[in-house]
N, CA and C atoms of all chains as a GROMACS GRO file, in nm:
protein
  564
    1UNK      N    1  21.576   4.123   5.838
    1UNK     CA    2  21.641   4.201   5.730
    1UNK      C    3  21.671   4.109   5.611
    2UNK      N    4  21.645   4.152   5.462
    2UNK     CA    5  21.681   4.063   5.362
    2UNK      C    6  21.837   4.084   5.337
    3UNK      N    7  21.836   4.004   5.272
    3UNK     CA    8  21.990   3.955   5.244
    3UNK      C    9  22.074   4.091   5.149
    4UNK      N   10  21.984   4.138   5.093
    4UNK     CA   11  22.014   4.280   5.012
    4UNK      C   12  22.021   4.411   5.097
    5UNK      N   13  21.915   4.370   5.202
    5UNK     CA   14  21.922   4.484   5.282
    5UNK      C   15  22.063   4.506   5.388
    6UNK      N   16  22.083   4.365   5.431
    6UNK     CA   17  22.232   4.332   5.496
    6UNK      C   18  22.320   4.403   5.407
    7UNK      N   19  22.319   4.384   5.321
    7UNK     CA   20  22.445   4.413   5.249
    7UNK      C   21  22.502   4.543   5.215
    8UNK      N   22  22.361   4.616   5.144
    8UNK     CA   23  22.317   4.783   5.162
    8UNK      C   24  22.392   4.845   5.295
    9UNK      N   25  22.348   4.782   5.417
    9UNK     CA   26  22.391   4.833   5.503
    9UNK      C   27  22.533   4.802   5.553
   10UNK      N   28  22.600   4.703   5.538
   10UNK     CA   29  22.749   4.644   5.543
   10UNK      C   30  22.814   4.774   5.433
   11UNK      N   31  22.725   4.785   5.353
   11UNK     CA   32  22.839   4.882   5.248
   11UNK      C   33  22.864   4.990   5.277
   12UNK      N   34  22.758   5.038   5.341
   12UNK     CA   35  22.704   5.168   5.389
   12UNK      C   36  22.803   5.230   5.520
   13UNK      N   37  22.812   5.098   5.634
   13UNK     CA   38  22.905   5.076   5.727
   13UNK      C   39  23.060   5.134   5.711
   14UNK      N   40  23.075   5.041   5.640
   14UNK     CA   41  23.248   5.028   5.549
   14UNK      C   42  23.243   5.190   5.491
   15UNK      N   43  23.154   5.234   5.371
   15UNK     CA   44  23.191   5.350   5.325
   15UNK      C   45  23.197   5.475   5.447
   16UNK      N   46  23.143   5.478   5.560
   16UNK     CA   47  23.106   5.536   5.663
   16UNK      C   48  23.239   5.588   5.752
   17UNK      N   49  23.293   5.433   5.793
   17UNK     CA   50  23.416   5.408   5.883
   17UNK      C   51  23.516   5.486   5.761
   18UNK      N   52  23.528   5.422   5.638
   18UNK     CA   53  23.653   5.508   5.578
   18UNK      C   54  23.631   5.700   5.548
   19UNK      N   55  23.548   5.675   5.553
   19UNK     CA   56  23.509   5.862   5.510
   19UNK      C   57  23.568   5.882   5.684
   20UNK      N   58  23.494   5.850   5.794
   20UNK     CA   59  23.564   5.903   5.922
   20UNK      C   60  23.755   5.921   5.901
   21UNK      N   61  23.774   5.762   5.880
   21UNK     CA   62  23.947   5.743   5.874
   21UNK      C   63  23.972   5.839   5.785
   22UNK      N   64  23.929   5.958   5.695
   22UNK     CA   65  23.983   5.989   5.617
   22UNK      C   66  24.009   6.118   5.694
   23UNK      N   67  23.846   6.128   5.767
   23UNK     CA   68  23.845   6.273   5.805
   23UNK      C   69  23.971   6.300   5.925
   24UNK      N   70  23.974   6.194   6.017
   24UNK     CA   71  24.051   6.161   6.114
   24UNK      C   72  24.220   6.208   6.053
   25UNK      N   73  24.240   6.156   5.970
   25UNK     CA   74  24.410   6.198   5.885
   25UNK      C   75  24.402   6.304   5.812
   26UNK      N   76  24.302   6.377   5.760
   26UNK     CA   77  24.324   6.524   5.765
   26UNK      C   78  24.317   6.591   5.868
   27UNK      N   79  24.258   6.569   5.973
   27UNK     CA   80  24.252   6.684   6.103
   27UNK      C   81  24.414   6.674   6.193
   28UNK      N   82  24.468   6.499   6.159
   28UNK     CA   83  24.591   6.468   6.208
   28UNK      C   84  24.700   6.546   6.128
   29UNK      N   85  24.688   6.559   6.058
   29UNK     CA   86  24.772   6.642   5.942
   29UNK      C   87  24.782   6.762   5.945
   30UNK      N   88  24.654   6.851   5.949
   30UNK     CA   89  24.644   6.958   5.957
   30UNK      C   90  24.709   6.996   6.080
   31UNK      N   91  24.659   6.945   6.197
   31UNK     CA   92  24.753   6.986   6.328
   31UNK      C   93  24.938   6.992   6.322
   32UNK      N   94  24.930   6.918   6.229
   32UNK     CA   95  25.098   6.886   6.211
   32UNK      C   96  25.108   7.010   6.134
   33UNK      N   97  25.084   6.981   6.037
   33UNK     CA   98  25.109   7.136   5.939
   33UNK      C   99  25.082   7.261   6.014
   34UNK      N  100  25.034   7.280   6.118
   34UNK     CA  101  25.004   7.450   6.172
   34UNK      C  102  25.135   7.454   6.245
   35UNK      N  103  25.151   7.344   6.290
   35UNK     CA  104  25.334   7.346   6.354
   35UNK      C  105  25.429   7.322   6.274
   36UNK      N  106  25.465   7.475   6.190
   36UNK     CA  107  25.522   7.507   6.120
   36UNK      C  108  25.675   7.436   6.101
   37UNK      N  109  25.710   7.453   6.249
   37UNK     CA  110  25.855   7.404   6.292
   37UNK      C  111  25.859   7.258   6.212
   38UNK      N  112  25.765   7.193   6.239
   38UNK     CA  113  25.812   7.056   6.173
   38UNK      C  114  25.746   7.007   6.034
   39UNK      N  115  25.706   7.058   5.989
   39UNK     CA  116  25.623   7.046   5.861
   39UNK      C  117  25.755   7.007   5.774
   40UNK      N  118  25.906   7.083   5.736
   40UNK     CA  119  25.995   6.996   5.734
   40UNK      C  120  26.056   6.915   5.771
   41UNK      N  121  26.027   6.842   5.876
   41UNK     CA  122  26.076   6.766   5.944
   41UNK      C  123  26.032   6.595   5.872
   42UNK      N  124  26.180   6.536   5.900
   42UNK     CA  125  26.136   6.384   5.805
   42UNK      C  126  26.034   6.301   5.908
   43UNK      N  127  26.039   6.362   6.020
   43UNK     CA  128  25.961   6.287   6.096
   43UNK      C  129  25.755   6.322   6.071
   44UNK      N  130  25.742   6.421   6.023
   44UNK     CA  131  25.648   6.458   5.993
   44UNK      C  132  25.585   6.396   5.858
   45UNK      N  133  25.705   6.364   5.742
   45UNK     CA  134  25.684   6.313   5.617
   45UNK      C  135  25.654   6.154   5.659
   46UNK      N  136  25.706   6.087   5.747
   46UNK     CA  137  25.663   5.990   5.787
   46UNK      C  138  25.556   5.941   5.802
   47UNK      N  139  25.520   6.047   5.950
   47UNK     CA  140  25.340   6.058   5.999
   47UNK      C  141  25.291   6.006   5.856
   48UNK      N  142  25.283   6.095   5.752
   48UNK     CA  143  25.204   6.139   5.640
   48UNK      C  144  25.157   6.002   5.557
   49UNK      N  145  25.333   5.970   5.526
   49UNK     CA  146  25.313   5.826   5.424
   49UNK      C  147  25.298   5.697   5.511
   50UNK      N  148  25.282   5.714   5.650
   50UNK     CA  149  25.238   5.584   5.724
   50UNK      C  150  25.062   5.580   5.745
   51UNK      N  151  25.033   5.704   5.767
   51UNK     CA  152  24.876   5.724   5.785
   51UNK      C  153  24.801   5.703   5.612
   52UNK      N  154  24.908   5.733   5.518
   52UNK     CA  155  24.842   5.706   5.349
   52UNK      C  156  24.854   5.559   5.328
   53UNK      N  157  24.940   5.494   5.432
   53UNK     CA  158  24.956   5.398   5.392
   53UNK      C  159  24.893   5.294   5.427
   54UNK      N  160  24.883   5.333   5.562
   54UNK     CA  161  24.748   5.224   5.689
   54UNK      C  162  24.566   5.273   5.602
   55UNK      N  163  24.549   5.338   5.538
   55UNK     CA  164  24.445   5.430   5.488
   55UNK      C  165  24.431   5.351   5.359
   56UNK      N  166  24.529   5.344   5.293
   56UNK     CA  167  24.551   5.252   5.173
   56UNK      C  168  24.511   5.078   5.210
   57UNK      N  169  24.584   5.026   5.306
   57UNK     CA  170  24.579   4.932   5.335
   57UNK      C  171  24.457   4.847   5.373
   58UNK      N  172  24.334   4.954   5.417
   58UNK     CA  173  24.192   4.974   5.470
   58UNK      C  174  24.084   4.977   5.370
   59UNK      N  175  24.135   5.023   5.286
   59UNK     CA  176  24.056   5.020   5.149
   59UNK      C  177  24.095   4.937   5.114
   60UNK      N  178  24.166   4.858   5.027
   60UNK     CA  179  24.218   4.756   4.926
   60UNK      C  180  24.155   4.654   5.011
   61UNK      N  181  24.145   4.616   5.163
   61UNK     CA  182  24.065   4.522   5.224
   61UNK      C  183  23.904   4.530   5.183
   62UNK      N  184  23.854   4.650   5.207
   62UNK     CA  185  23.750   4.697   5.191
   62UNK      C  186  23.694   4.646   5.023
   63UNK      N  187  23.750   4.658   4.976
   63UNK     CA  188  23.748   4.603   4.831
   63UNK      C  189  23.724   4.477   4.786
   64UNK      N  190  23.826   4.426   4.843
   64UNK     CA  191  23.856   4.294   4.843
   64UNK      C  192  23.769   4.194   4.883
   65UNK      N  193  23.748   4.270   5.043
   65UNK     CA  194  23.633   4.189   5.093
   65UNK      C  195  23.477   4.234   5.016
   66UNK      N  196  23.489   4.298   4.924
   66UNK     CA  197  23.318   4.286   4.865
   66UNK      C  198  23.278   4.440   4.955
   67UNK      N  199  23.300   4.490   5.040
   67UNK     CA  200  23.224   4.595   5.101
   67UNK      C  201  23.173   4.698   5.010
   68UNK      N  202  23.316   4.761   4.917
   68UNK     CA  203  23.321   4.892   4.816
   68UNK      C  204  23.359   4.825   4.712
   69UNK      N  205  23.308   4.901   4.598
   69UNK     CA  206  23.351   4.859   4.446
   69UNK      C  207  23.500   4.954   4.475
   70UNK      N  208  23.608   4.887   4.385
   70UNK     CA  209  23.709   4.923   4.337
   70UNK      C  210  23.719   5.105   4.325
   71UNK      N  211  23.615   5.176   4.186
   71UNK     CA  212  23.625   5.258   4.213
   71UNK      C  213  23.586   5.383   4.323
   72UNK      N  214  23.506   5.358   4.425
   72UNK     CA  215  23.522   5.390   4.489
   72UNK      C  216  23.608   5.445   4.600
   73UNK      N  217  23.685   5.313   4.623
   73UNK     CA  218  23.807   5.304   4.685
   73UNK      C  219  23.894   5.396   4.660
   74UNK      N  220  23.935   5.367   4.500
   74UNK     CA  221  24.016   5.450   4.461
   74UNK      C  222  23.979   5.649   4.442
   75UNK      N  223  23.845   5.641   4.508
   75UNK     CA  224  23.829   5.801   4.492
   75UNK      C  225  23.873   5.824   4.598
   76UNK      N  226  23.797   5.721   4.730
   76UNK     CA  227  23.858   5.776   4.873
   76UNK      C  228  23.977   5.844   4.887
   77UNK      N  229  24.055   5.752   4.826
   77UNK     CA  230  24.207   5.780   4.829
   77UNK      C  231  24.264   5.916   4.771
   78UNK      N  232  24.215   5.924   4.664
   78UNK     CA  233  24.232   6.054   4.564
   78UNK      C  234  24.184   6.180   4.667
   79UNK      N  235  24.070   6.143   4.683
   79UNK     CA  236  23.985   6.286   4.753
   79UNK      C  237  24.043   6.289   4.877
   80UNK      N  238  24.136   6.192   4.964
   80UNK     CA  239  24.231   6.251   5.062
   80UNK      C  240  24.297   6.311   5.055
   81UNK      N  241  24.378   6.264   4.932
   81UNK     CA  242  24.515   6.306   4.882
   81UNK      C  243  24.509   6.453   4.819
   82UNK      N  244  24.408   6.521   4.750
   82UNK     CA  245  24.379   6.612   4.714
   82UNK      C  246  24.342   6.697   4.823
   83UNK      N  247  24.273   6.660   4.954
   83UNK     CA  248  24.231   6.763   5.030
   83UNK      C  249  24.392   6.788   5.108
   84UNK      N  250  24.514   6.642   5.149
   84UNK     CA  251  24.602   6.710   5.182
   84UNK      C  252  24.685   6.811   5.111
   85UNK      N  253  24.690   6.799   5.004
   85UNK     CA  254  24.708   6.904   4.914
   85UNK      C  255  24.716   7.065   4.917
   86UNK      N  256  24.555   7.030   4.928
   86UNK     CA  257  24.510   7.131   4.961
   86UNK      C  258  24.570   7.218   5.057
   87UNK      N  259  24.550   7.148   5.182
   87UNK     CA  260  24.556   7.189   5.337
   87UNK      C  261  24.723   7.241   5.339
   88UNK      N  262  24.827   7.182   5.235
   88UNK     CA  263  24.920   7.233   5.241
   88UNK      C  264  24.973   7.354   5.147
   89UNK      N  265  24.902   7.348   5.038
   89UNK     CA  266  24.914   7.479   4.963
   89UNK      C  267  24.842   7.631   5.028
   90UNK      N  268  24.760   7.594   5.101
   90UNK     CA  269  24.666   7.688   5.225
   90UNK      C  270  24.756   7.752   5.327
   91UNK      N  271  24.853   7.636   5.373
   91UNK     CA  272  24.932   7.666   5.422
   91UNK      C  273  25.070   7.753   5.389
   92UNK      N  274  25.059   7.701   5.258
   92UNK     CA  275  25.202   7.750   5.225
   92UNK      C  276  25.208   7.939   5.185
   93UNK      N  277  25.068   7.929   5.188
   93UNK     CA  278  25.034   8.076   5.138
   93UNK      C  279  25.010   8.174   5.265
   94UNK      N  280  25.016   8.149   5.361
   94UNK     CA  281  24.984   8.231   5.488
   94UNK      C  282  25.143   8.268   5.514
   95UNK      N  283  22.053   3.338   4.874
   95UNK     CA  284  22.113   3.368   4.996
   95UNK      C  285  22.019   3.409   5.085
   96UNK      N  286  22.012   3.368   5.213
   96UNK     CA  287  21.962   3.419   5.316
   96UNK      C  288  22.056   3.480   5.409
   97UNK      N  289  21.983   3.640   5.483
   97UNK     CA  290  22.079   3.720   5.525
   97UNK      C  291  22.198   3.649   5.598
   98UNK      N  292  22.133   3.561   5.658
   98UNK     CA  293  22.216   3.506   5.805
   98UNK      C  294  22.366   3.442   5.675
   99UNK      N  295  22.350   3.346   5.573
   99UNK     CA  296  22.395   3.290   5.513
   99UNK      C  297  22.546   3.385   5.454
  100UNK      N  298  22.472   3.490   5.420
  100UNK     CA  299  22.518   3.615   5.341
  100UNK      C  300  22.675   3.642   5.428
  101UNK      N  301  22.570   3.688   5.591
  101UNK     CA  302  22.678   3.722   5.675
  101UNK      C  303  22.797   3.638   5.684
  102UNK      N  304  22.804   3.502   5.719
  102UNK     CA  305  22.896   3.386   5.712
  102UNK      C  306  22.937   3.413   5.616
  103UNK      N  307  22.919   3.445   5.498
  103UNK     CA  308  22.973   3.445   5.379
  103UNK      C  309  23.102   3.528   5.366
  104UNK      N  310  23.039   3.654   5.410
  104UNK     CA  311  23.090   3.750   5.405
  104UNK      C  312  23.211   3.778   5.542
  105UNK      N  313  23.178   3.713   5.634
  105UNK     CA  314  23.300   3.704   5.756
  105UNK      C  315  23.358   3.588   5.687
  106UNK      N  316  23.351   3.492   5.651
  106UNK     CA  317  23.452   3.368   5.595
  106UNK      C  318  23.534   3.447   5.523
  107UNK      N  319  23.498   3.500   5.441
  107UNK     CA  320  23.594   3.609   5.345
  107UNK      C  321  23.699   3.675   5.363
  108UNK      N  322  23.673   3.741   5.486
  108UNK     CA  323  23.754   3.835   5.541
  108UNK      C  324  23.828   3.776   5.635
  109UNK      N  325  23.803   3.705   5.701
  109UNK     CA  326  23.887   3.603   5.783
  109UNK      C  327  24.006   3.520   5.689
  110UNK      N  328  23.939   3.475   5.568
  110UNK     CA  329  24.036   3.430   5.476
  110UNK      C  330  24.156   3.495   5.450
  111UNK      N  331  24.081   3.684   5.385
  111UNK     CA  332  24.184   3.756   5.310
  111UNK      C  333  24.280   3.773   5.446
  112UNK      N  334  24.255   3.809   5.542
  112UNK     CA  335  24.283   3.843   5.696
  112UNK      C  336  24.463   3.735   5.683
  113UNK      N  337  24.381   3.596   5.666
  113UNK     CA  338  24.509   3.502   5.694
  113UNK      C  339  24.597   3.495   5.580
  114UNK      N  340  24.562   3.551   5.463
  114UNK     CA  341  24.609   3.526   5.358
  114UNK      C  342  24.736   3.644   5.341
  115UNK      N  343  24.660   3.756   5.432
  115UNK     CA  344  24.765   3.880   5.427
  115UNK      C  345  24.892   3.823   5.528
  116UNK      N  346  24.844   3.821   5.631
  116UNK     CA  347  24.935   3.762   5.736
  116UNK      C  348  25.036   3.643   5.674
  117UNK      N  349  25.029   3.573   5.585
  117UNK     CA  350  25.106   3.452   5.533
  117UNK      C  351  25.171   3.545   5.440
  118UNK      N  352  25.124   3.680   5.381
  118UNK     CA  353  25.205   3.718   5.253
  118UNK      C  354  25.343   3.796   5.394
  119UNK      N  355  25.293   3.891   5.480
  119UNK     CA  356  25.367   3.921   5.541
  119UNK      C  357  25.497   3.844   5.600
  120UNK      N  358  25.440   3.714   5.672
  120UNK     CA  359  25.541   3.622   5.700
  120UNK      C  360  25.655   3.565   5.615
  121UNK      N  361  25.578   3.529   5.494
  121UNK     CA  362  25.696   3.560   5.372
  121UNK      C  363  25.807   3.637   5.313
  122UNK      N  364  25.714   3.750   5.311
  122UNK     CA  365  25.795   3.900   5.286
  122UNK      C  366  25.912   3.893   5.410
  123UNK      N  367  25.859   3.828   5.549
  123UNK     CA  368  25.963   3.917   5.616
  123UNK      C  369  26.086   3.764   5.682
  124UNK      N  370  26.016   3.636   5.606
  124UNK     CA  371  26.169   3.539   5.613
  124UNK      C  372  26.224   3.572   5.480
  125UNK      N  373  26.202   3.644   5.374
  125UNK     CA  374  26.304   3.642   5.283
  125UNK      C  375  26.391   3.761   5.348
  126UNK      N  376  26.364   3.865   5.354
  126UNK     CA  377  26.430   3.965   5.398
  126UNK      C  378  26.493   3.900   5.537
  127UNK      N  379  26.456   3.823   5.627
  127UNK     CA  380  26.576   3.749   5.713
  127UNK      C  381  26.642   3.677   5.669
  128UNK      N  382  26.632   3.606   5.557
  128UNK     CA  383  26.696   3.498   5.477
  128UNK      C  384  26.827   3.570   5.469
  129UNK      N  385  26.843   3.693   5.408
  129UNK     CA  386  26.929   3.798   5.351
  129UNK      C  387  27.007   3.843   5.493
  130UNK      N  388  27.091   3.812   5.570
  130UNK     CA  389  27.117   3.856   5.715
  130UNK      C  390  27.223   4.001   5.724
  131UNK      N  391  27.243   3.998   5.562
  131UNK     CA  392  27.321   4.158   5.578
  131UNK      C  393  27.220   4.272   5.605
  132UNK      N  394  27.126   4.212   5.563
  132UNK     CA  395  26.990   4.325   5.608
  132UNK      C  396  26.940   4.316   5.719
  133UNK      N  397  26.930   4.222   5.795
  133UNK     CA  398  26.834   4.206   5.908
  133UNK      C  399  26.900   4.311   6.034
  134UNK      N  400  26.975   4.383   6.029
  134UNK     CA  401  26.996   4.459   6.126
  134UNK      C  402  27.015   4.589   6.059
  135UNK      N  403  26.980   4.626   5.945
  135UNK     CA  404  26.959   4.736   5.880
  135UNK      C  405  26.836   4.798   5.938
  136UNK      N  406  26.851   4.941   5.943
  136UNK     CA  407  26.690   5.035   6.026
  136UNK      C  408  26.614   4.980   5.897
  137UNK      N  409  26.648   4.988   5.770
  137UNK     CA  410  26.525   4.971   5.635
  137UNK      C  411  26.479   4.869   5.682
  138UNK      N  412  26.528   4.724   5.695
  138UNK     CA  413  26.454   4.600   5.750
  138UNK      C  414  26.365   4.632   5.885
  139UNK      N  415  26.386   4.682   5.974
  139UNK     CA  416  26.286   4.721   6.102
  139UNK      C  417  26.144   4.787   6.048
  140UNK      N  418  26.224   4.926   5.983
  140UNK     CA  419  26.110   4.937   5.902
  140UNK      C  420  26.009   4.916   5.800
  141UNK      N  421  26.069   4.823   5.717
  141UNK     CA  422  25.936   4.724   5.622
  141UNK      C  423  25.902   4.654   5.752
  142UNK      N  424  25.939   4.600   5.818
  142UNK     CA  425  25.840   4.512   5.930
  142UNK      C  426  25.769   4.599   6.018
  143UNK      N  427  25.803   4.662   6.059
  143UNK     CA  428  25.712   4.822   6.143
  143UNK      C  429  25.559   4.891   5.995
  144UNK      N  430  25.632   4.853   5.904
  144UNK     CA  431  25.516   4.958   5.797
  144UNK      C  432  25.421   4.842   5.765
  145UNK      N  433  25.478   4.713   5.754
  145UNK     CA  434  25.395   4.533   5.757
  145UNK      C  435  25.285   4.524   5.855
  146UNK      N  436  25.340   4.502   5.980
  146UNK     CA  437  25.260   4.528   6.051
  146UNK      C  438  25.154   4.632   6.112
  147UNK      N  439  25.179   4.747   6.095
  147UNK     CA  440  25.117   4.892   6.119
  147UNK      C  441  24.984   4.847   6.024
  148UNK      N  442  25.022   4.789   5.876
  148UNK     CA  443  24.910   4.799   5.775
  148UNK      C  444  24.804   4.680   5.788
  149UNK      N  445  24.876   4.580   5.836
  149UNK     CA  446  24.805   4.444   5.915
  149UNK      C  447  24.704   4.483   6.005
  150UNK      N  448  24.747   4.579   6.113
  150UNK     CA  449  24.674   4.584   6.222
  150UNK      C  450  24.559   4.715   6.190
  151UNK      N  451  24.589   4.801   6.082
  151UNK     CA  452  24.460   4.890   6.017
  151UNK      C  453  24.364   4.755   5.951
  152UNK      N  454  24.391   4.730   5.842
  152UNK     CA  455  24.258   4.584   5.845
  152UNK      C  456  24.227   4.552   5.903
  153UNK      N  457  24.312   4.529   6.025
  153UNK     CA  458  24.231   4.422   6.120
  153UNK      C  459  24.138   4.502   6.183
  154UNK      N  460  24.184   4.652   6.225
  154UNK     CA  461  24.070   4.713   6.314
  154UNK      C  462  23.954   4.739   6.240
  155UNK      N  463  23.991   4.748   6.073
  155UNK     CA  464  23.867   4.810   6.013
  155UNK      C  465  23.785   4.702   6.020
  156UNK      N  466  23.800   4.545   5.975
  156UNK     CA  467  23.740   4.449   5.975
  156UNK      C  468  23.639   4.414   6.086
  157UNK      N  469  23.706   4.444   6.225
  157UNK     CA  470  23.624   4.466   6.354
  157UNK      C  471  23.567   4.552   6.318
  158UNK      N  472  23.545   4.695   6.312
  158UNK     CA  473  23.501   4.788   6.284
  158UNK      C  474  23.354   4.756   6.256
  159UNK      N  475  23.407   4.734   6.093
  159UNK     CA  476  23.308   4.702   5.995
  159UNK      C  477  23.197   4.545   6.014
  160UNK      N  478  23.206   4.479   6.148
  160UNK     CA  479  23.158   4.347   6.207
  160UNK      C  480  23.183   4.282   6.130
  161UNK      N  481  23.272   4.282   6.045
  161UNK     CA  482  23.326   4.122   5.978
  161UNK      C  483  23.374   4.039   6.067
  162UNK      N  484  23.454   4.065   6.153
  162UNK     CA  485  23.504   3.963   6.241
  162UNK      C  486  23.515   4.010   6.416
  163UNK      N  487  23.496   3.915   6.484
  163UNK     CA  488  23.487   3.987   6.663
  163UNK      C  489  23.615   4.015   6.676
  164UNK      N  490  23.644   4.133   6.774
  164UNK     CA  491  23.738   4.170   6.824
  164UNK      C  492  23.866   4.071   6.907
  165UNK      N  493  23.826   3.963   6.936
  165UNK     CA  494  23.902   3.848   7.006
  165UNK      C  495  24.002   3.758   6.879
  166UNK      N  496  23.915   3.755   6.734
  166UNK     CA  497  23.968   3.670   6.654
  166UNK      C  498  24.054   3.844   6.603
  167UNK      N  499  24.018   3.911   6.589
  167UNK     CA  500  24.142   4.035   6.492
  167UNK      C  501  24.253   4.020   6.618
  168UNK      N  502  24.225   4.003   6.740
  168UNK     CA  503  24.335   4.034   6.812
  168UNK      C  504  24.450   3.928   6.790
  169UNK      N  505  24.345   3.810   6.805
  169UNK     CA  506  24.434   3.704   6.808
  169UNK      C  507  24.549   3.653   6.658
  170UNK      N  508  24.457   3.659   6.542
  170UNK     CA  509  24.551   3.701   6.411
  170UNK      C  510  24.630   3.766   6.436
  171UNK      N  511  24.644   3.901   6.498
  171UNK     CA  512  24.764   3.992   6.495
  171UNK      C  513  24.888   3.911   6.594
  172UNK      N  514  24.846   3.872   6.688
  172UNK     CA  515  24.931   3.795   6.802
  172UNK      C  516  25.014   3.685   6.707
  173UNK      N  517  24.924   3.630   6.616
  173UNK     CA  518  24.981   3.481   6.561
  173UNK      C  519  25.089   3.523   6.544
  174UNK      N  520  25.034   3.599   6.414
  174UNK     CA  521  25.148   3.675   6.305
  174UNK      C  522  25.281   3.703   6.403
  175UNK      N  523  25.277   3.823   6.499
  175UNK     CA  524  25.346   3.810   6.581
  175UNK      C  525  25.424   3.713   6.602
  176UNK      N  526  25.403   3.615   6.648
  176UNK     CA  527  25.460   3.472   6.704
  176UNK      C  528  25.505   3.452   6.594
  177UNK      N  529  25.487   3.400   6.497
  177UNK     CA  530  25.532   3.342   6.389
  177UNK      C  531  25.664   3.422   6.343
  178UNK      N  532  25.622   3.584   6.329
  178UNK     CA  533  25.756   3.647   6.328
  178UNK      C  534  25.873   3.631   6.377
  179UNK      N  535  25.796   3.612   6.505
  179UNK     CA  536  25.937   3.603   6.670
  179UNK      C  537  25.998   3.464   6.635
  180UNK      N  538  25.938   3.357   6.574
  180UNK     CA  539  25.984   3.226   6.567
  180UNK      C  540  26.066   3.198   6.441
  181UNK      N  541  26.062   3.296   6.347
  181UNK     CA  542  26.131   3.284   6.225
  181UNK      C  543  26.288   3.355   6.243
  182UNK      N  544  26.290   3.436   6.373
  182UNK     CA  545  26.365   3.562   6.344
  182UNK      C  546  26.437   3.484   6.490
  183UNK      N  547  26.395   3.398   6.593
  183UNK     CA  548  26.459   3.289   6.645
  183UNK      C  549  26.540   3.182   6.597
  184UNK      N  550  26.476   3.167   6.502
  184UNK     CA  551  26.558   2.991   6.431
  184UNK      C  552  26.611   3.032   6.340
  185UNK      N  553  26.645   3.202   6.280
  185UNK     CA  554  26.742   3.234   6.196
  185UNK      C  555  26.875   3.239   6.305
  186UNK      N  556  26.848   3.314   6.426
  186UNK     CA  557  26.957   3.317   6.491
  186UNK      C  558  27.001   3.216   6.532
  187UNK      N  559  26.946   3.064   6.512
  187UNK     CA  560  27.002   2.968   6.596
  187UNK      C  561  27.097   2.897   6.464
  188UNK      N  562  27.061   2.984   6.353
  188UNK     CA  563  27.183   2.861   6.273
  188UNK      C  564  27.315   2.908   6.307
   0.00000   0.00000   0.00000
């Protein structure tokens, strides 16, 4: 494999694993949110900003280490944050 | 660069940022022991609970992503560990 091709695929890797981690904390979320009972619950707001935050923490490495350009990163993040959004205004309407 | 070269390159990196996080953490968390009206505050447990939580997401993504083998992410996390336990020892011994 050339040295470009390594890399292609290292990026490819990295963008791969975070799209899963992303998908992984919306499906974790969503389960939380259908259990209505605790959706106010501070323990639930927790879950939320510890999983944005380990998620955060994964990217900015990812970055750092050369895997993803910057903006990228920063969409991951956005396009989570927008689908939880989502998943809770969906909710809030039923 | 040759791939093989590339790779070293690219695990030296991350192994670096890896230790470099871990030293910012260890910092972060002797000043906040430095301060001993805090150290038995829940907020102090928790910056060190949200420190570490975000430590140990890099580290898995880094495995993940084959930047580094699973034996060296484990063992970084352990250091850190230790180093914690040893700072938060020799505060109590003054």
């Amino acid at each position: 494999m050339s040295s470009s091709d390594l890399l292609v695929s290292l990026n490819q890797k990295a963008l791969n694993l975070l799209e899963e981690d992303a998908y992984k904390i919306e499906k974790l979320i969503e389960i939380q949110m259908e259990n209505l009972t605790t959706r106010q619950c501070p323990l639930y707001e927790e879950v939320l900003d510890t999983q944005m935050y380990g998620y955060s923490r994964e990217i900015d490495f990812a970055i750092r280490a050369g895997l993803i350009p910057a903006n990228v990163g920063k969409e991951l993040l956005n396009k989570l944050e927008r689908n939880l959004a989502k998943l809770y205004e969906a909710l809030n309407k039923k």
